[in-house]
N, C-alpha and C positions, 0 to 999 in steps of 0.2 A: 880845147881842153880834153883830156881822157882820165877816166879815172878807173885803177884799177882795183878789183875786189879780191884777194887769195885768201885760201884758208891759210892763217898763221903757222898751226903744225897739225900731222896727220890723224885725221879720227876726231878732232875738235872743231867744232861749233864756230868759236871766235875769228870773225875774220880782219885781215890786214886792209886799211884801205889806203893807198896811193894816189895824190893828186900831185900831177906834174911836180913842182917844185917845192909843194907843202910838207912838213914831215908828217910821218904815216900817222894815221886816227886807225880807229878801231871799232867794230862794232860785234854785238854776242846780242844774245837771250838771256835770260836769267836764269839761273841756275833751278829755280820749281820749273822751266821747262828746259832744262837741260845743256845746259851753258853754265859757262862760269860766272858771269854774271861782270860787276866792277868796269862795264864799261858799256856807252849810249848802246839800246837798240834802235832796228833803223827807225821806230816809231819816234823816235827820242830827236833824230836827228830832223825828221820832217818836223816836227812841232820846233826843235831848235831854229832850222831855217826860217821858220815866221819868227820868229821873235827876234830873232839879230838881222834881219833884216831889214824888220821894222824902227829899232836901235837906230842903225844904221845909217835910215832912209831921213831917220828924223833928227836928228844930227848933224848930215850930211846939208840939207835945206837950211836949218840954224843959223850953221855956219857960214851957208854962202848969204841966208837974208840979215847976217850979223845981231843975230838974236843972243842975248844972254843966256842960252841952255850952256850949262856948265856939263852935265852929262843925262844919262838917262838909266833908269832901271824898270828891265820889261819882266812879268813874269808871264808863264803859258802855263794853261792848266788844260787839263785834255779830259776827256770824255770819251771815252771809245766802247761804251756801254753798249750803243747800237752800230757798231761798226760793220758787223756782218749783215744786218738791215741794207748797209750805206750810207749809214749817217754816224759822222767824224765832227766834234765838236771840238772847236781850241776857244778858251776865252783867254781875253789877251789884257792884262792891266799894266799901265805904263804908267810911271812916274818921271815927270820934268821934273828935273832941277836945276833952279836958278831962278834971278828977281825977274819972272814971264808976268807980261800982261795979262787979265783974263781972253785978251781978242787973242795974241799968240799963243797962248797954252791950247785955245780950240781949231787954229789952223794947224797946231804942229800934230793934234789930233786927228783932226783932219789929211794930213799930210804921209800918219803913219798907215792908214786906209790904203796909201797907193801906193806902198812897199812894193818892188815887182815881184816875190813869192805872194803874199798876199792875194796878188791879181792872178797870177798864174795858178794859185791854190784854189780861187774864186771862180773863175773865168775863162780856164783856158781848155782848148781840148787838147786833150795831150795823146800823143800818137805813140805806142812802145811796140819796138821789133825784135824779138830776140832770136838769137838762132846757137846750135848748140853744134858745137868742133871739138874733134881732138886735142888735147892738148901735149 
């Protein structure tokens, strides 16, 4: 998969983002820093990827252990008070819905724990290379 980032138009903040076959998404700053704002930043979209992930994950398991989850609703709330510290807080509340046992409401709890952003937000070392071309 490649995903591509351009500025939308010249001298503006807002960028275009392209995934293979996905229609474009978008990402800015907020207009108190300089941006137009009306659309995720990329802080928006890392907290977004824990939470649809987790949706997702927990869902996806449901389905295949033919659980009565009818759907889910996750919220993330973020913290980024000490971020420049290093330290990035998301607390994450999930709601099941559907006639769950109390033993599957805490394995699907359980189950939303091992989302793979999750793990990889948790757990992974992650290696970044960048390198800067003409274009």
């Amino acid at each position: 998969m490649s995903i591509l980032i351009e500025t939308e138009r010249e001298g503006a903040l807002r960028q275009r983002i392209t995934l293979d076959d996905i229609n474009d998404l978008y990402a800015d700053v907020s207009a108190n820093a300089g941006g137009e704002g009306g659309v995720p930043d990329p802080h928006d979209y890392f907290d977004m990827s824990l939470g649809s992930c987790k949706a997702l994950t927990v869902m996806m398991y449901a389905r295949r252990k033919e659980m009565p989850l009818n759907g889910v609703s996750v919220r993330v709330t973020r913290d980024a008070s000490r971020e420049r510290e290093g330290h990035y807080r998301l607390d994450v509340s999930i709601a099941l819905i559907g006639e769950l046992s109390a033993q599957a409401r805490e394995r699907l709890h359980e189950i939303a724990d091992q989302c793979p952003i999750h793990k990889l937000m948790t757990g992974a070392s992650i290696e970044i290379n960048t390198e800067t071309h003409l274009s």
